[in-house]
C-alpha positions as CSV (number, residue, x, y, z in Angstrom):
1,X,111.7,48.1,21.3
2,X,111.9,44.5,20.3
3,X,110.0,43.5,17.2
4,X,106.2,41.8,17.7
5,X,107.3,39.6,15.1
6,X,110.5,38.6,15.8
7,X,108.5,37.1,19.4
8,X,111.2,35.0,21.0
9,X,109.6,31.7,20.0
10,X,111.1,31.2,16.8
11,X,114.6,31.9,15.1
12,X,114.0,33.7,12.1
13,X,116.9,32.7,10.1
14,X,115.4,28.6,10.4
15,X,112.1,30.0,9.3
16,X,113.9,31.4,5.8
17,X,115.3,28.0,5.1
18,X,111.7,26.6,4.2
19,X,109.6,23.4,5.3
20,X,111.5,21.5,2.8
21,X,114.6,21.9,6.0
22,X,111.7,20.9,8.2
23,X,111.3,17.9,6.3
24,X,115.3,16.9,6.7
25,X,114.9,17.6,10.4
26,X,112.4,15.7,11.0
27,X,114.3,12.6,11.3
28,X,116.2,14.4,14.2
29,X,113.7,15.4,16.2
30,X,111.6,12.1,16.0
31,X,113.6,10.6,18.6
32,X,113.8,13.4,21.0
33,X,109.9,13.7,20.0
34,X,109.4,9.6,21.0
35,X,110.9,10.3,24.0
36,X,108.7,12.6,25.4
37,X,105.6,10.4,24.3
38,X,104.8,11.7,21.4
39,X,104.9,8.2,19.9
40,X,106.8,6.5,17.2
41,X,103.4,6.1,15.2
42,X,103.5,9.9,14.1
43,X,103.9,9.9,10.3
44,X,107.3,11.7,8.9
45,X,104.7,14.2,7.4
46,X,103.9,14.9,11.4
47,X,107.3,14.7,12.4
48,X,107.8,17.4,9.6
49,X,105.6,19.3,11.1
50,X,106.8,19.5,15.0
51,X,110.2,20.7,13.2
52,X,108.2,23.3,11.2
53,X,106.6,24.5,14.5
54,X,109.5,24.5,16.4
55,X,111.4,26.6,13.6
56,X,108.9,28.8,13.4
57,X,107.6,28.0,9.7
58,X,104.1,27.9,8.3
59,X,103.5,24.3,7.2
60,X,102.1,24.0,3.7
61,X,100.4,21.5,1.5
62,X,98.2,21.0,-1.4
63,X,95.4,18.9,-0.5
64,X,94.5,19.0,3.1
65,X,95.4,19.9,6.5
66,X,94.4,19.7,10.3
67,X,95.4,21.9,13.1
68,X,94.8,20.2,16.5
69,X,96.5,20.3,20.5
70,X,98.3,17.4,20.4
71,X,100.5,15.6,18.0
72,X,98.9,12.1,18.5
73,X,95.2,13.5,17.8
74,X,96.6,15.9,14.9
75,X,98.0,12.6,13.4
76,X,94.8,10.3,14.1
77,X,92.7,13.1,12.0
78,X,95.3,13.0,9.2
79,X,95.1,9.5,9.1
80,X,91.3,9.7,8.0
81,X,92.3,12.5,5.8
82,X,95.0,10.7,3.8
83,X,92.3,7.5,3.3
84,X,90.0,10.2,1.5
85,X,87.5,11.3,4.8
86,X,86.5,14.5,4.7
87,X,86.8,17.0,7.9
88,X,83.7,16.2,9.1
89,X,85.6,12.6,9.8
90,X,88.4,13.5,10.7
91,X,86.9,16.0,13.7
92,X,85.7,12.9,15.3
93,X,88.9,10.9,15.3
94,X,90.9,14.5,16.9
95,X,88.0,14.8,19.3
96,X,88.5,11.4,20.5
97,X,92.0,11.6,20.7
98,X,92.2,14.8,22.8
99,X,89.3,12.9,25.4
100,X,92.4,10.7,25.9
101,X,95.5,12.6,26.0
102,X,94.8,16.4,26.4
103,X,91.9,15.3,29.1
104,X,92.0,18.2,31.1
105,X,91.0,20.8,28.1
106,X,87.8,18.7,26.3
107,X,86.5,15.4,25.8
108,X,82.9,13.3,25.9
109,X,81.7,14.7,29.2
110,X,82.0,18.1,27.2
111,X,81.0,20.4,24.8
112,X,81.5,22.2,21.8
113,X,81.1,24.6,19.2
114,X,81.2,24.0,15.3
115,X,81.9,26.2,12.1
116,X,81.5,24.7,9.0
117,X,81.9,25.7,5.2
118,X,80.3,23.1,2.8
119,X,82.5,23.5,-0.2
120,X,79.6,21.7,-2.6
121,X,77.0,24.0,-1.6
122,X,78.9,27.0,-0.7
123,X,76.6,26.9,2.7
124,X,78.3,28.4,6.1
125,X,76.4,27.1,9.0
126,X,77.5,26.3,12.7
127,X,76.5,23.6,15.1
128,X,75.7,24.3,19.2
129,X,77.3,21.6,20.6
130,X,77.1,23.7,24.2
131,X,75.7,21.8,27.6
132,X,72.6,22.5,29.0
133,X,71.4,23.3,32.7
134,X,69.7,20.2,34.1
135,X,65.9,20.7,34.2
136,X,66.2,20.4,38.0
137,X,68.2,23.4,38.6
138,X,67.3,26.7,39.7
139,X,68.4,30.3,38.9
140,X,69.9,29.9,42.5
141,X,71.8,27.0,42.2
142,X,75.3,28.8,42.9
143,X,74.0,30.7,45.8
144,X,74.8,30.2,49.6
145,X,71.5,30.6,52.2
146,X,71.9,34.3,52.0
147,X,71.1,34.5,48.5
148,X,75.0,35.5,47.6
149,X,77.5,33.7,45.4
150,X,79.5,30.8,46.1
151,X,83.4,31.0,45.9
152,X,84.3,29.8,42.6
153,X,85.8,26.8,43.0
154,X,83.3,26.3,45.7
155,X,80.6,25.7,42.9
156,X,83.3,24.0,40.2
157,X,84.3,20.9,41.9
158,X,81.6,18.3,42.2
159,X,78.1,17.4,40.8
160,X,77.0,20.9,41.4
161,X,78.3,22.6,38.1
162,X,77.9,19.5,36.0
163,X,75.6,20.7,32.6
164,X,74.4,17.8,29.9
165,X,77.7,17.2,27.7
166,X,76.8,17.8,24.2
167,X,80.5,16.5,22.8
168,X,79.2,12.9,21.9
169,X,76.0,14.2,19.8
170,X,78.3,16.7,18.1
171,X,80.6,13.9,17.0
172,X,77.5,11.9,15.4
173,X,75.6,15.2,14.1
174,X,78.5,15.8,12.0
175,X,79.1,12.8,10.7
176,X,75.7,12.2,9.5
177,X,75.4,15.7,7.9
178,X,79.0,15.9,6.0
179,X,80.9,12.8,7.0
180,X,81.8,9.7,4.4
181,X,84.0,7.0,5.8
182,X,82.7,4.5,8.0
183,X,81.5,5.7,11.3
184,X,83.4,3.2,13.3
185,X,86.6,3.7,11.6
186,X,86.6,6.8,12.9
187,X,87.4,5.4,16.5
188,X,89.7,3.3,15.8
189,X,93.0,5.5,17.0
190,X,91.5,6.4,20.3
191,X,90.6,2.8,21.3
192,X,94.5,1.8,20.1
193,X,95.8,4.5,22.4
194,X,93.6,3.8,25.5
195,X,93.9,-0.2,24.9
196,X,98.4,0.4,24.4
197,X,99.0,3.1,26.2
198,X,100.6,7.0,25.6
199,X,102.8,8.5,27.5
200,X,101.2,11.9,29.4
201,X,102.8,15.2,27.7
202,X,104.5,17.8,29.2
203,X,101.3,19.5,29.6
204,X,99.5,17.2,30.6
205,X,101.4,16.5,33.5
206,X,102.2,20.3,34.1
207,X,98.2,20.5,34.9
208,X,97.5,17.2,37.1
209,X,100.7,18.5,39.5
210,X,99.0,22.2,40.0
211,X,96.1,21.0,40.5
212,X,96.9,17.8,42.3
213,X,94.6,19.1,45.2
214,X,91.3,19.3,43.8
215,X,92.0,15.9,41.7
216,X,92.5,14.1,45.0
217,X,89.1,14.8,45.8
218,X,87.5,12.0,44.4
219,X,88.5,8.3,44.1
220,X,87.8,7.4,40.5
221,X,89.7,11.0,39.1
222,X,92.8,10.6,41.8
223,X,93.1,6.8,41.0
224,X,93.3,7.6,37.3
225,X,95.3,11.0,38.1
226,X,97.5,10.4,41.4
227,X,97.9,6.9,41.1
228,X,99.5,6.1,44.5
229,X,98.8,9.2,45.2
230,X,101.8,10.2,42.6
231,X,100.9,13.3,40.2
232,X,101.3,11.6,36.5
233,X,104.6,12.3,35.6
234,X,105.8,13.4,32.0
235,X,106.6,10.4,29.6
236,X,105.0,7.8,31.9
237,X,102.7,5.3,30.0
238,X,99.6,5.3,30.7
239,X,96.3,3.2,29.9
240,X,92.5,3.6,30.0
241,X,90.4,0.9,29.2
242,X,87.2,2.5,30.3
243,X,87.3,5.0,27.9
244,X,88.1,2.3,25.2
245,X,84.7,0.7,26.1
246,X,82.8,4.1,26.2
247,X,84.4,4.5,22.3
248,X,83.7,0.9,21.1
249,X,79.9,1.5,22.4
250,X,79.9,5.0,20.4
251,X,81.5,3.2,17.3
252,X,78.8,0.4,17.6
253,X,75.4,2.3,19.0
254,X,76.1,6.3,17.8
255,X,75.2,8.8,20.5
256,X,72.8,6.7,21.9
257,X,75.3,4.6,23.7
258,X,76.2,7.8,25.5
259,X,72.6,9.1,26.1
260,X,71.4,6.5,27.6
261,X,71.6,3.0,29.5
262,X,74.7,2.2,31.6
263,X,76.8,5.1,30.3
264,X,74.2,7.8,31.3
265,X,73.2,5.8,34.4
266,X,77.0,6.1,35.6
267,X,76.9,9.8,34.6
268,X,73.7,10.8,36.9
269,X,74.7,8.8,39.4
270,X,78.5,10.0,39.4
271,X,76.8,13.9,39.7
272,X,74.3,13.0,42.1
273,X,76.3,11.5,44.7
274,X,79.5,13.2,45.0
275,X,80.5,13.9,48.3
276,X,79.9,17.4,49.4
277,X,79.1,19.3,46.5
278,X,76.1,16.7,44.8
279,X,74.4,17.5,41.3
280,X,70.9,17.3,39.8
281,X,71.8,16.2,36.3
282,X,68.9,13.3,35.5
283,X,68.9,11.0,33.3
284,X,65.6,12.5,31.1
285,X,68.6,15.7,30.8
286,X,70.5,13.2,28.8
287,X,68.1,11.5,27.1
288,X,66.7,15.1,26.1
289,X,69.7,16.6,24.4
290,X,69.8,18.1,21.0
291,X,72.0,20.0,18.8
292,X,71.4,23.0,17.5
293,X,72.3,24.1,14.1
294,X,72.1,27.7,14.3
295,X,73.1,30.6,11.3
296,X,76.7,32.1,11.6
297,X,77.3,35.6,13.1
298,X,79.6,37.5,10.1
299,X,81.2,40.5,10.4
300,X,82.8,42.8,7.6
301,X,86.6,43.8,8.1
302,X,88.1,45.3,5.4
303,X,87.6,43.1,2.4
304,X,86.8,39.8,4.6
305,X,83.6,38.9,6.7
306,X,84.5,36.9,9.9
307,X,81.9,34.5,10.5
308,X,81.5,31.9,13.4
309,X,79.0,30.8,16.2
310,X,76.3,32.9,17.6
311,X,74.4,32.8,20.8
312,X,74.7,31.1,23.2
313,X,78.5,32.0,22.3
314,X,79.6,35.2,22.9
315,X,82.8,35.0,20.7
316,X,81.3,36.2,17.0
317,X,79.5,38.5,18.0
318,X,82.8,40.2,20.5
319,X,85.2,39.2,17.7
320,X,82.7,40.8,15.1
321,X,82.2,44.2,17.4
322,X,86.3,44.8,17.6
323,X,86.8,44.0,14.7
324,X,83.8,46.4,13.0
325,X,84.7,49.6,15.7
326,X,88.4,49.6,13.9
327,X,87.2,49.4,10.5
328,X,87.3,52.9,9.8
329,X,90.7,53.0,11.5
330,X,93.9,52.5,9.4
331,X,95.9,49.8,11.0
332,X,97.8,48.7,8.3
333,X,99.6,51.8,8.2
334,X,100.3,52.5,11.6
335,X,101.7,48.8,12.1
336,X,102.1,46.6,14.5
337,X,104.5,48.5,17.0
338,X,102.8,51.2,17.4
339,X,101.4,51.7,20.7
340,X,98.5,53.4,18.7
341,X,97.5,51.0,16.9
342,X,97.1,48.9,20.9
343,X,95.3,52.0,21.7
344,X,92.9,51.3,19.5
345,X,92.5,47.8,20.0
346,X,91.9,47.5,24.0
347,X,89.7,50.2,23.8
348,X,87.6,48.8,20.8
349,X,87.8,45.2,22.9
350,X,86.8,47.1,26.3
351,X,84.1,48.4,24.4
352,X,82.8,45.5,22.9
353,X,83.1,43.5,26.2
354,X,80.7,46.1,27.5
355,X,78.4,44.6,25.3
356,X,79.2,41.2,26.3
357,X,78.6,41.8,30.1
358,X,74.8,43.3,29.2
359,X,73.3,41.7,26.8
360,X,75.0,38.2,25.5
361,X,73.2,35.1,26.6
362,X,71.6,32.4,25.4
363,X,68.8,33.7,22.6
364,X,66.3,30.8,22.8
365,X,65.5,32.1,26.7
366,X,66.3,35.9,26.6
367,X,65.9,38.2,23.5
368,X,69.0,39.3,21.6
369,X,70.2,42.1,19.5
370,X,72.3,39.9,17.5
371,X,71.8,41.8,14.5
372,X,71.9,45.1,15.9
373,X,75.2,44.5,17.8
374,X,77.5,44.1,14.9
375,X,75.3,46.3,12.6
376,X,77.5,48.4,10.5
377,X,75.8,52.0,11.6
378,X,75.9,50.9,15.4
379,X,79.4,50.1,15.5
380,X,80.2,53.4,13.1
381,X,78.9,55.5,15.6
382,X,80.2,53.1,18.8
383,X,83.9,54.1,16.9
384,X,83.8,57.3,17.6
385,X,84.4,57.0,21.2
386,X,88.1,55.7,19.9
387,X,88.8,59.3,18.2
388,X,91.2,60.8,20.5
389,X,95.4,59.5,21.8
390,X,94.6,58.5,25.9
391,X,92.2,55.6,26.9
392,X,88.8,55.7,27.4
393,X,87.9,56.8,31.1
394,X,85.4,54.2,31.2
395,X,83.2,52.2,28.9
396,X,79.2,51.4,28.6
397,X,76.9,49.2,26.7
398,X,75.6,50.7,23.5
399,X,72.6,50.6,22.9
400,X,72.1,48.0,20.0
401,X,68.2,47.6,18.2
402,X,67.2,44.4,18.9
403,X,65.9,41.8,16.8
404,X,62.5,41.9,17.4
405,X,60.9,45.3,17.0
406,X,59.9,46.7,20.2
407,X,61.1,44.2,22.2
408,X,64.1,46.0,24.4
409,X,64.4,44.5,27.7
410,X,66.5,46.0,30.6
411,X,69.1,44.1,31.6
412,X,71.9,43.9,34.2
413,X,75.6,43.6,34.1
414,X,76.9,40.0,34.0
415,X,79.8,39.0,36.2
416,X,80.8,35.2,35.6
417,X,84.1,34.2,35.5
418,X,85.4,31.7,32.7
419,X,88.9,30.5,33.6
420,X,91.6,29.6,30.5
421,X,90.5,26.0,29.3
422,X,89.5,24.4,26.7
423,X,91.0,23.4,23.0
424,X,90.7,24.2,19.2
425,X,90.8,21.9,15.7
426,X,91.1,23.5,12.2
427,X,90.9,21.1,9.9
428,X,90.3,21.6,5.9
429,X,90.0,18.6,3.4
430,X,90.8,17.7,0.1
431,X,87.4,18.5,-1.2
432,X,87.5,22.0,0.1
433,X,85.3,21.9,3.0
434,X,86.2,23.7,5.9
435,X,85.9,23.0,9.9
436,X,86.6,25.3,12.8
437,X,85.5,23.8,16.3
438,X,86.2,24.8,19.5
439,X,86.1,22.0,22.4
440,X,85.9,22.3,26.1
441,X,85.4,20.9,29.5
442,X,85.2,24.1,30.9
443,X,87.7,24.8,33.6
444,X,91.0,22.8,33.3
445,X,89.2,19.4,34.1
446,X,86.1,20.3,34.8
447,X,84.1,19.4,37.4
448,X,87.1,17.1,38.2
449,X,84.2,14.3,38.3
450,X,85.4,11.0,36.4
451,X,83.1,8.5,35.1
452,X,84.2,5.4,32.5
453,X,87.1,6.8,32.3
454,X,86.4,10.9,30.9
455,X,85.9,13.5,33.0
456,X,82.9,15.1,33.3
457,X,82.5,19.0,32.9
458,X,82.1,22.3,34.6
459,X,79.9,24.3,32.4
460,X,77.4,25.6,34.4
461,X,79.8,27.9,35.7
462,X,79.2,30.1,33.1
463,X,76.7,31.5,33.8
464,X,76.3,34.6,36.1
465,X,75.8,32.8,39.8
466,X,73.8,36.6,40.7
467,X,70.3,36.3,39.1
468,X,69.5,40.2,39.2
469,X,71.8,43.3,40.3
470,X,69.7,46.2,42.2
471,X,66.4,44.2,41.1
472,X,67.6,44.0,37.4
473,X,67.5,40.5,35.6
474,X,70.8,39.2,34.6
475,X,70.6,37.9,31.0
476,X,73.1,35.3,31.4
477,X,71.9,33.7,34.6
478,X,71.1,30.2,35.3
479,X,67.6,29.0,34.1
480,X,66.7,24.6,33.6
481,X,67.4,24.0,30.3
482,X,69.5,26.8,29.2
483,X,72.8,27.0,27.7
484,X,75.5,29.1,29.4
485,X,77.4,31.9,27.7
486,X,80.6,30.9,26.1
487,X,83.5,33.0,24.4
488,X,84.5,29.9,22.2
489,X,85.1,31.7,18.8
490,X,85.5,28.9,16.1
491,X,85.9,31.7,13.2
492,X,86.2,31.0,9.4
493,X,87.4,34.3,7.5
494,X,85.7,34.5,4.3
495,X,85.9,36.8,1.2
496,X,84.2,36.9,-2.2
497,X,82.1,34.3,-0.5
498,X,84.9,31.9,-0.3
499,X,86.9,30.9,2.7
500,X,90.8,32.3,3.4
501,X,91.4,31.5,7.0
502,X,90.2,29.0,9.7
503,X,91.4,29.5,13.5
504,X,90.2,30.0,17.0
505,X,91.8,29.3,20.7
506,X,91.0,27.9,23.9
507,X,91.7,31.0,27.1
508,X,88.3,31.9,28.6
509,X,87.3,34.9,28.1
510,X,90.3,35.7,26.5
511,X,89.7,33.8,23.3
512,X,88.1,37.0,22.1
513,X,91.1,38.7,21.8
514,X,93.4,35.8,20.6
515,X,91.5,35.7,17.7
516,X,90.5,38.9,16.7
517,X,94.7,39.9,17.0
518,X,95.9,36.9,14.7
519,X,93.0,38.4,12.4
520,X,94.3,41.7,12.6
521,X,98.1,40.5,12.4
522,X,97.6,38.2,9.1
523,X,94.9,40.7,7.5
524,X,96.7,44.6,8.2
525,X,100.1,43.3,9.0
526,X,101.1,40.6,6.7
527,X,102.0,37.8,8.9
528,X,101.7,34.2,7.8
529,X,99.7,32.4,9.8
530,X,102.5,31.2,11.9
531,X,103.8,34.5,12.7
532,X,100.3,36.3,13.6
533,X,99.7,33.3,16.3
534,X,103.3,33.4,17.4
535,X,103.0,37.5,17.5
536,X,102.9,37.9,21.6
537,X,99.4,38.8,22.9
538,X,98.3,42.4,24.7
539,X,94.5,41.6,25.7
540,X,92.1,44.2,27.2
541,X,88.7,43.0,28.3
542,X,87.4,45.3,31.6
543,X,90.3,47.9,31.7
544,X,93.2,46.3,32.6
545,X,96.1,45.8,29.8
546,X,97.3,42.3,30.1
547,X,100.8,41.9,28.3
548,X,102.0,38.4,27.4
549,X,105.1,38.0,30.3
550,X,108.2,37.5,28.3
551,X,107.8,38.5,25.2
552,X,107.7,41.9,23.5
553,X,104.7,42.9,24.9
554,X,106.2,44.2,27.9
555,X,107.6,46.7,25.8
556,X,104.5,48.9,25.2
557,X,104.0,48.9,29.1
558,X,105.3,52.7,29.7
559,X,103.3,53.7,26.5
560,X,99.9,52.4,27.5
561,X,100.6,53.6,30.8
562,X,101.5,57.1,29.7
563,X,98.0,56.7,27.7
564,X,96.1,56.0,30.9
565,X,96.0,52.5,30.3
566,X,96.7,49.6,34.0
567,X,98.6,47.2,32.8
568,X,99.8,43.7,33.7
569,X,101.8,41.2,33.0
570,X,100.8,37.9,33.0
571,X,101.0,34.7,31.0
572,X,98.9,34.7,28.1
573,X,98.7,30.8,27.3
574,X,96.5,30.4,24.2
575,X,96.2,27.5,22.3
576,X,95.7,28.9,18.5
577,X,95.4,27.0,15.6
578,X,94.8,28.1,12.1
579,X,95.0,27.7,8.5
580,X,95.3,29.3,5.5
581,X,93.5,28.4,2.4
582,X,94.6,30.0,-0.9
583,X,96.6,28.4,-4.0
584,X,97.6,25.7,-1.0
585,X,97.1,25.2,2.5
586,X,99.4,27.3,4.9
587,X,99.2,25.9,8.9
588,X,99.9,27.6,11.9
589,X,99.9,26.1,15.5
590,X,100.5,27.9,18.6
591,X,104.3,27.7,20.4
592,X,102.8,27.8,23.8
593,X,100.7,24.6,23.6
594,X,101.8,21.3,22.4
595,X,99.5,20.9,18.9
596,X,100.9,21.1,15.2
597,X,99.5,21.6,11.8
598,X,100.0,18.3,9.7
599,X,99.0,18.5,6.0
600,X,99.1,16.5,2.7
């Protein structure tokens, strides 16, 4: 059997030589690098970094560091980090950046989740940054006229599944809680790069030609998209002056620019009118938006708590359950190629997804047993159902105490579909504060809706497009005003109180177990950062045994077959990012996407 860590990514005899070989290589890859479009402007400390990535070596500095998707918004954030910004800054330059060149992961007409660790205050808190359902619409809005569900993409594409982008007030809330440069500053990369021009990324233009179809749909997003009716081709140059404007009005107004006047009048009416598949987003939904600082969900694993967003996010609490029902389970010693220790793993993740399906929705409309789901004695006794060498027959929801005492609501299974997506930022600065955000449109572009120049999203797509199952109430189903169940897991790792790791991934649903296997791989196995996001992925959510196509994965196939595990192989395209933090910074960034870690 191949090694886990020895994935196929990397070669492991650059990775010995150290980031100091990184550094001489940089100059060698930088033209290669420019070539491709990712731009001259890079600094050689970002240059440095893509030859770290592509070698397979952590990348390690003493000050600060930021993890992002795409080398021209990792740069823009380390930009406001050299100048003395802290990561509160330097989120809103990556977020602005990826709007531009990653648009078909996250941007303004999006949303987003925030961890953050105040460093001064030694405070943990999160921010819901996640759309809301348009007050016009109706538990039924993604049902045909016999009360059953649309197709998927059926709902997606148009007005229909637009929700009220929370991206822009993120941007602003942060600032003003934990941010110190000037606010305007702050846009200045994005505007340079819409104004001059980038040249579309491999990946990028991988995602407008598969889904050249659906892009076509409408004029403003196949204009920008299919210009001539072309798919975007890798390296071309490419402008966009209207989302230069949309910036210089955020730089100049705040979130208000966004909220309302012209910008949210082209918004509504962008929703409202699309041809064959119309919205109801209103204007009073924008002009209503808030975001919500909400506690972190924490879970003890070994020595470390992993803490991150809680409802309307399902990703904690998921991440928290796998990780608690193996707790008492030693995996450390069996290691990381032993089919066992997978054993383990899916079932604990089929076990928590159980969970998931029944009772995970948004706790300001339904009640929640937040507590009670990643309570220590609950997930004890849930681990017991692991004792034994073949997989579990089936799984079934626990049944967790909720939060308010004698308040336990029936509820159905949930059955919404979230699609891989979305995009993550690490970023930590020199003052010690640490970010972990997760950022999404939703399905790769959204709604495929595009309005002054961003696309607008698909959120409302998460929720469950049943209402009720055999006269049951779904807790995750569509209500006005409510926010749709995510599994965006921003996480920060803590221990003794203080921070050690910051990481997440875009995937769907998926995201769950990205994160909770780089946790396992860095805190049983020993990786570095780089190696645990590297290490291929084996995901279980409902059953099925997805192995990472390609990769070592495969190799456990006959032995989680033999243990009554299906499996399938499939691609496994996460977009990790993570860092380190310790006697220095140590980044990782994920080989299948197109980010990198730059630090200083």
């Amino acid at each position: 059997m191949k090694s886990l860590v020895s994935v196929g990514f990397t070669c492991a005899a650059m990775a010995a030589a150290g980031i100091l070989q990184a550094q001489e290589a940089a100059d060698a890859v930088a033209p290669e690098a420019a070539s491709q479009g990712e731009s001259a402007a890079l600094s050689k400390s970002a240059q440095a970094s893509q030859a770290a990535k592509a070698a397979g070596q952590v990348v390690e500095a003493d000050n600060w560091m930021v993890a992002a998707a795409n080398p021209l918004a990792a740069e823009a954030g380390a930009e406001i980090l050299r100048a003395g910004g802290t990561a509160a800054d330097a989120m809103v330059a990556v977020q602005t950046v990826l709007g531009l060149v990653e648009p078909q992961s996250s941007g303004l007409g999006g949303g987003a989740f925030l961890v953050w660790y105040d460093a001064a205050t030694g405070a943990l808190t999160t921010l819901d940054a996640r759309e809301t359902a348009p007050l016009a619409a109706t538990p039924q809005l993604f049902q045909d006229d016999h009360g059953e569900p649309l197709k998927f993409f059926d709902a997606v594409v148009g007005g229909r599944s637009v929700g009220t982008p929370g991206t822009p007030a993120l941007l602003e809330a942060a600032h003003r809680r934990w941010g110190s440069a000037n606010w305007a500053s702050l846009f200045e990369a994005g505007i340079s790069l819409a104004e001059d021009g980038f040249a579309v990324s491999p990946r990028m233009a991988q995602s407008i030609a598969r889904d050249a179809d659906r892009l076509g749909r409408y004029p403003a997003t196949a204009e920008y998209f299919l210009p001539n009716g072309t798919p975007l081709a890798e390296g071309q140059m490419i402008t966009n002056a209207a989302y230069a404007e949309v910036l210089r009005a955020l730089s100049k107004d705040g979130a208000d620019a966004f909220y309302t006047g012209a910008i949210a009048a082209d918004i509504v009416r962008t929703v409202q009118t699309a041809a064959g598949n119309p919205g109801v987003l209103s204007e009073a939904d924008l002009a209503l938006y808030q975001i919500k600082e909400r506690p972190a969900v924490c879970a003890s694993y070994r020595a470390y708590e992993a803490c991150g967003m809680g409802p309307p996010s399902s990703g904690a609490l998921t991440v928290g359950q796998i990780l608690g029902l193996l707790g008492q389970y030693d995996l450390a010693e069996l290691g990381a190629e032993n089919p066992e220790s997978w054993r383990l793993i899916g079932d604990a993740s089929r076990l928590a997804f159980a969970d998931r399906g029944r009772y995970m929705a948004d706790s300001d409309y339904v009640p929640m047993p937040t507590k009670g789901l990643v309570d220590p004695d609950y997930l004890a006794a849930r681990a017991e159902l692991l004792h034994g060498e073949t997989a579990l027959e089936s799984v079934a929801p626990g049944t967790p105490s909720f939060d308010h005492a004698g308040v336990a609501p029936r509820w159905a299974d949930d059955e919404s579909l979230e699609l891989p997506s979305t995009s993550h930022i690490s970023i930590v600065d020199q003052y010690g504060n640490v970010l972990s955000m997760t950022t999404t449109i939703e399905n790769g572009f959204g709604s495929r809706l595009m309005t002054n120049g961003f696309l607008l999203n698909n959120e409302l797509t998460d929720f469950s497009f049943r209402t009720h199952r055999d006269g049951v109430p779904i807790a995750n189903r569509l209500e006005p005003g409510k926010r749709p169940r995510s599994s965006m897991a921003p996480t920060i790792v803590m221990r003794d109180g203080k921070p050690v790791l910051a990481l997440g991934s875009p995937g769907g649903s998926r995201i769950i177990g990205y994160v909770a296997k780089t946790i396992i791989a860095w805190a049983d196995w020993g990786m570095s950062v780089q190696e645990a996001i590297d290490m291929p992925h084996l995901v279980n959510r409902f059953g099925t045994y997805d192995l990472e196509q390609g990769s070592a994965a495969v190799d456990f196939e006959n032995a989680l077959t033999s243990m009554g595990f299906k499996v399938n192989q499939r691609d496994l395209t996460s977009g990790l990012h993570a860092i380190e933090i310790g006697d220095s910074l140590k980044g990782g960034a994920d080989p299948r996407r197109e980010g990198i870690a730059v630090g200083g």
